[in-house]
N, C-alpha and C positions, 0 to 999 in steps of 0.2 A: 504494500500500500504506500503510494507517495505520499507525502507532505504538502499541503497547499502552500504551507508560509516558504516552506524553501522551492518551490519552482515559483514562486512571484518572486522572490531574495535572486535569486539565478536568472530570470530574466530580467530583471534591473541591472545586476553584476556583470554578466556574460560580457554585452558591448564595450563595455568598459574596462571590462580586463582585456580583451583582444586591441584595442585603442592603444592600450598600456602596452601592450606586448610590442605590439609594431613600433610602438615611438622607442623603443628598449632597444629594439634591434636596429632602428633606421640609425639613433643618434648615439651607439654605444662610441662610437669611436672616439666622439667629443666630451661623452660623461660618461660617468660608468655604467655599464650594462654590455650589449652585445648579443653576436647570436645566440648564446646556448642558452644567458638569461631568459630575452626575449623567447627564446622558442619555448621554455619552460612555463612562460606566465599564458601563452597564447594556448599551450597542448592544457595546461589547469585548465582554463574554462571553457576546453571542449570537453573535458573532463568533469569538469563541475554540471555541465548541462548532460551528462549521462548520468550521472547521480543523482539529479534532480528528475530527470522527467524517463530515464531506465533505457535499453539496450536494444527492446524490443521491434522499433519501429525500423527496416529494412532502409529504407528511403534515407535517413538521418544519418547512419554507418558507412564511415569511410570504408570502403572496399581494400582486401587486401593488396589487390591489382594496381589499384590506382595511389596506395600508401606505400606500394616500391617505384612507383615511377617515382613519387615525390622524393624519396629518401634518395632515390638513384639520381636525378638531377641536383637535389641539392649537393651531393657528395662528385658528382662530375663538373658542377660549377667551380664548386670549390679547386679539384683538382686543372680544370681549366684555366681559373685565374692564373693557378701557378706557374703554369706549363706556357702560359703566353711573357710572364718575365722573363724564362729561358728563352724562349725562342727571340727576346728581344736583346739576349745576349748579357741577363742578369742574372740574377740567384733565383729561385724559386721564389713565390710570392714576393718576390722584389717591385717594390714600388717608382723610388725615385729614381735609383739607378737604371729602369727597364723602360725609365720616360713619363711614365702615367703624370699628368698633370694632378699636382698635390692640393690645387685651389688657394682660397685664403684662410688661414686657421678658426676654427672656430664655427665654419658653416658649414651645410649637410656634407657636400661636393669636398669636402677640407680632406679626405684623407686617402686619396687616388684609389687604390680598388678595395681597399678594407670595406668601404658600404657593401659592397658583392659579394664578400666573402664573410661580412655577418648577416648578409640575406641568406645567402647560401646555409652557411651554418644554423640560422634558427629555420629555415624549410626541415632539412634534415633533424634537427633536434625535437619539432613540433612533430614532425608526422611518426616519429621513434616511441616518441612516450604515447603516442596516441593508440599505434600497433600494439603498444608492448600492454596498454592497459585492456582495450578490448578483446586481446586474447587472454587475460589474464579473467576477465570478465565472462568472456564465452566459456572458459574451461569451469569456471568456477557453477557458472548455473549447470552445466551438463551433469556435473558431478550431484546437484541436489538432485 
């Protein structure tokens, strides 16, 4: 049996924690945060909205399918960024030295591909804890 005060508390919260999430990962690089924060606070409240309103409805559930494409792009993003400061004749995720325009300090654009690679990072972080919960979920009701 749900709860009524907590799916009205969850759908008040949800947008707002996913708002949070993104600004975590857009601007970790200027404040503290980042992607695996960010991917952490965004996989909560899709988390919190399966707690709240339960597992059952097909439609709502990230598909296995489509939760490795996500973890699979986010982890070749990343490894892409890298592999593009090589080929520009720097170190792996090398920024200044491989050219990337580093911006002006302080604004979003401020930190040449670090924004990409904590998109990158919280895709992959968010859709990990999201698999790793509703299998932990599915196995758990099979077993009642």
């Amino acid at each position: 049996m749900r709860d009524i005060i907590v799916q009205v508390v969850a759908r008040m919260m949800i947008p707002y924690l996913q708002m949070y999430g993104l600004y975590i990962i857009l601007f970790g690089h200027n404040s503290p945060g980042g992607g695996f924060a960010g991917g952490t606070v965004i996989a909560s409240s899709l988390i919190l909205y399966v707690l709240a309103f339960g597992i059952d409805d097909e439609d709502l559930r990230l598909s296995g399918s489509l939760a490795r494409i996500v973890e699979s792009c986010g982890a070749l993003a990343y490894v892409g960024i890298g592999l593009a400061g090589i080929l520009l004749g720097a170190n792996f995720l090398s920024n200044k030295g491989a050219g990337f325009p580093l911006g002006i300090s302080g604004r979003f654009l401020s930190g040449g591909t670090i924004v990409l690679l904590t998109i990158s990072i919280g895709l992959k972080v968010a859709s990990t804890m999201i698999t790793l919960f509703t299998n932990l979920a599915e196995k758990e009701k099979e077993e009642e």
